[in-house]
C-alpha positions, 0 to 999 in steps of 0.5 A, a space after each residue: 622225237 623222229 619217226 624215222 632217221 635218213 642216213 646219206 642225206 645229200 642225196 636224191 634217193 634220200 630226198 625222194 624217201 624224205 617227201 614221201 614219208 613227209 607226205 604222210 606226216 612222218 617225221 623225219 630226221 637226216 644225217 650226213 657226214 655234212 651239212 651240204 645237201 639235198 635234205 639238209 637245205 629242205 624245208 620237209 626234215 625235222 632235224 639234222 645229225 652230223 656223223 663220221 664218214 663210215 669210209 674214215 672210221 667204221 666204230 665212229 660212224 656207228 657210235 655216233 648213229 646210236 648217239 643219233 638214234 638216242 637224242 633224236 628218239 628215233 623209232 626207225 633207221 632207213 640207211 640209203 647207200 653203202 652204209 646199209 652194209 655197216 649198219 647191218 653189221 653192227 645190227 646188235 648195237 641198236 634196238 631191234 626194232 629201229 633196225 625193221 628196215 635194215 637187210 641181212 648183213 651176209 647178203 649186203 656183203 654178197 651183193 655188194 661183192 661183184 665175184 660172188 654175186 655172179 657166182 650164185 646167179 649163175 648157179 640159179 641158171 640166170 644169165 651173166 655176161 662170160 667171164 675170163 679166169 685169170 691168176 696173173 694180168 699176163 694172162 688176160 689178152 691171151 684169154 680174150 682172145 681165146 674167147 674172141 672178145 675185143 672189147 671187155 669191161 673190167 670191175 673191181 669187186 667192189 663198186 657203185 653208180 659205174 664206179 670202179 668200172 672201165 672199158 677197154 677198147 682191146 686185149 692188150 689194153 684190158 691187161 694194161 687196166 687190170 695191172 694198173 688197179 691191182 698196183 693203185 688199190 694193192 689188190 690180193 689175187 682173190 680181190 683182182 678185178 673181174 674182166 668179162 665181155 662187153 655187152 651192148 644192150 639197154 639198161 633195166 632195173 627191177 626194184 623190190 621191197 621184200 619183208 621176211 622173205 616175201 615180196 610185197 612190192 616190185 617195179 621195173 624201169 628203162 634206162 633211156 640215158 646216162 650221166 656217163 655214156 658207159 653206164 652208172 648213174 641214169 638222168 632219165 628212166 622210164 617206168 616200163 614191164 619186162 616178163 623176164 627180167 622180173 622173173 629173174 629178179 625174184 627168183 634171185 631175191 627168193 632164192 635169198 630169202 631178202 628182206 628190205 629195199 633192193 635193185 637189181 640191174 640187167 642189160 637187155 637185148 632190144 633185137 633178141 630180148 636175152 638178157 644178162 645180169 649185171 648187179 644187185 645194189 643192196 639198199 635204196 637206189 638212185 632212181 627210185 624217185 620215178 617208182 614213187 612218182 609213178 605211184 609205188 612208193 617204197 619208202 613208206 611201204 618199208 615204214 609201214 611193214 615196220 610199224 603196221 605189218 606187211 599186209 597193211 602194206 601190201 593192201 595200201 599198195 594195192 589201192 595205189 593208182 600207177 602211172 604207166 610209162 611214167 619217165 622222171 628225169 634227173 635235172 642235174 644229171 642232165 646239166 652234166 650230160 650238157 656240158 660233156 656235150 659242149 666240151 666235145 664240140 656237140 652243141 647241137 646235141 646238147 641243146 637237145 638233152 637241155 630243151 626238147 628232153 620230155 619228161 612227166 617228173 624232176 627227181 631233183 627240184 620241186 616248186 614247193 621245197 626248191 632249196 634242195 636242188 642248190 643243196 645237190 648242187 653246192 656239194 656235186 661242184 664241192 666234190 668235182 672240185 675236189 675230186 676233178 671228175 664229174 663221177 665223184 668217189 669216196 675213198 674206199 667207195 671202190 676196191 
């Protein structure tokens, strides 16, 4: 029997939640679509299930987790990627209260939705950055230039960690990027890709657990550098406060009534302070090892509004000792950003992220449980690879 069942095992937000509740002697049961990853090489799970990729076929994926939930005698599912929104979607195939942690199907489906997500974010008067409305690609330099917009940023609707996000440097070649993905992913006109301004500023996130509508706990970070310089996945964060931001967060969140684990992202200003926001991931987030290391620890706060209540939550929370500017760094992330910087001849540069970079936590590799980080590894060189970039995605990740 396993208190609680980890889906998406292979990767670092995973193997976060896995110490955690392990910390507290939960036990603790993985799944993946394979054996290669982070919490299948740990030593802390105590038992791992195989299941079919949600992207390969949606009824197997969700047949075999209920086969799951019912060999392993799970009492709790604790999804960690996209795979929250399917789960949630067949929230009726399982007993309800292995499903406590699982949010609101309709909402996952809304945030996980570029288009819509801006739509109600802009009608609750938070900043986003300006959109250009277009019916045909032909139509998109003649916009931007309108705006007087250079540079823009391109999205397909659906899309995460910077994937299913470019850049163009002009008009005419943000025209030439909407074409070429309508043509790659066979889009209809009310999937076509969302072209909007380019904006320079730092990365932020506010990172909330709510429970039936009511915020038991928050935590905001600083990007400080990326995997990939355009964005997606950070490899180093810092804990930090920002007044605005987390106003803005949670006057979005309440506005929804949302209940489980969520992230939302901001771009911020360093001279003015304005902010703009850029997206909610509905589900566990990458970096969610430095709030944990820095003292907040979500996952088992979710266990615990599960099983005990919100308010035991909210009180256990509240004997928590924070870590003030605590910055974790993602170590493998960071071996990437090396070898970009080498390959473009910046050798000084990358010795400089390699050795001098400072930080409090690793998000990947741990003295007392070091095979995860090979785990992590193994299957990252498994999807480059395949894949041939250092940005891996599943087919129908991005559409």
């Amino acid at each position: 029997m396993s208190e609680v069942l980890l889906t998406y095992g292979w990767v670092r937000s995973s193997y976060a939640a896995l110490r955690n509740l392990s910390k507290h002697d939960l036990s603790v049961a993985v799944s993946d679509t394979s054996k290669l990853g982070m919490c299948q090489f740990s030593r802390l799970h105590d038992g791992f299930f195989k299941y079919t990729s949600h992207y390969e076929n949606e009824d197997k994926f969700i047949s075999d987790l209920v086969k799951i939930c019912e060999q392993g005698n799970i009492k709790l599912i604790l999804p960690v990627h996209n795979e929250t929104e399917i789960i949630a979607r067949h929230r009726e195939k399982f007993n309800p209260s292995i499903m406590a942690c699982v949010p609101n199907h309709e909402l996952c489906e809304l945030f996980n939705n570029k288009k819509a997500s801006y739509e109600l974010v802009e009608k609750l008067n938070i900043p986003v950055p300006v959109r250009i409305k277009y019916n045909d690609p032909k139509e998109v330099p003649i916009k931007l230039h309108e705006q007087g917009f250079t540079r823009s940023v391109i999205k397909l609707l659906t899309g995460n960690s910077g994937k299913g996000v470019f850049y163009a440097a002009t008009p005419e070649e943000a025209q030439q990027i909407v074409e070429n993905l309508i043509y790659k992913f066979d889009l209809k006109k009310s999937r076509f890709p969302q072209v909007e301004e380019y904006i320079e500023g730092d990365g932020f996130g506010v990172s909330v657990l709510y429970w039936d509508g009511e915020c038991i706990v928050d935590f905001s970070h600083k990007r400080l550098r990326d995997k990939v310089t355009t964005g997606g996945t950070s490899t180093l964060r810092e804990m930090t406060s920002n007044p605005y931001i987390k106003q803005a967060a949670l006057k979005l969140f309440n506005h929804v009534g949302w209940h489980g684990l969520a992230m939302c992202e901001f771009k911020v200003c360093s001279e003015t302070g304005k902010f703009w926001f850029i997206e909610v991931n509905p589900r566990m987030w990458g970096s969610i090892p430095l709030a944990i290391a820095a003292g907040v620890e979500f996952p088992y706060l979710a266990w615990m509004c599960a099983k005990m209540g919100p308010k035991e939550a909210k009180e256990y929370h509240r004997r928590a000792i924070l870590a003030d500017h605590w910055r974790a760094r993602w170590l493998l992330g960071d071996l990437f950003v090396f070898l970009q910087k080498c390959g473009k001849l910046q050798f000084k540069e990358a010795i400089k992220i390699l050795v001098k970079t400072k930080s409090d936590s690793l998000d990947d590799f741990y003295i007392d449980d070091p095979l995860p980080f090979f785990g992590e590894l193994f299957i990252y060189l498994k999807k480059i690879i395949y894949k041939r970039s250092l940005n891996p995605s599943e087919d129908g990740m991005v559409r």
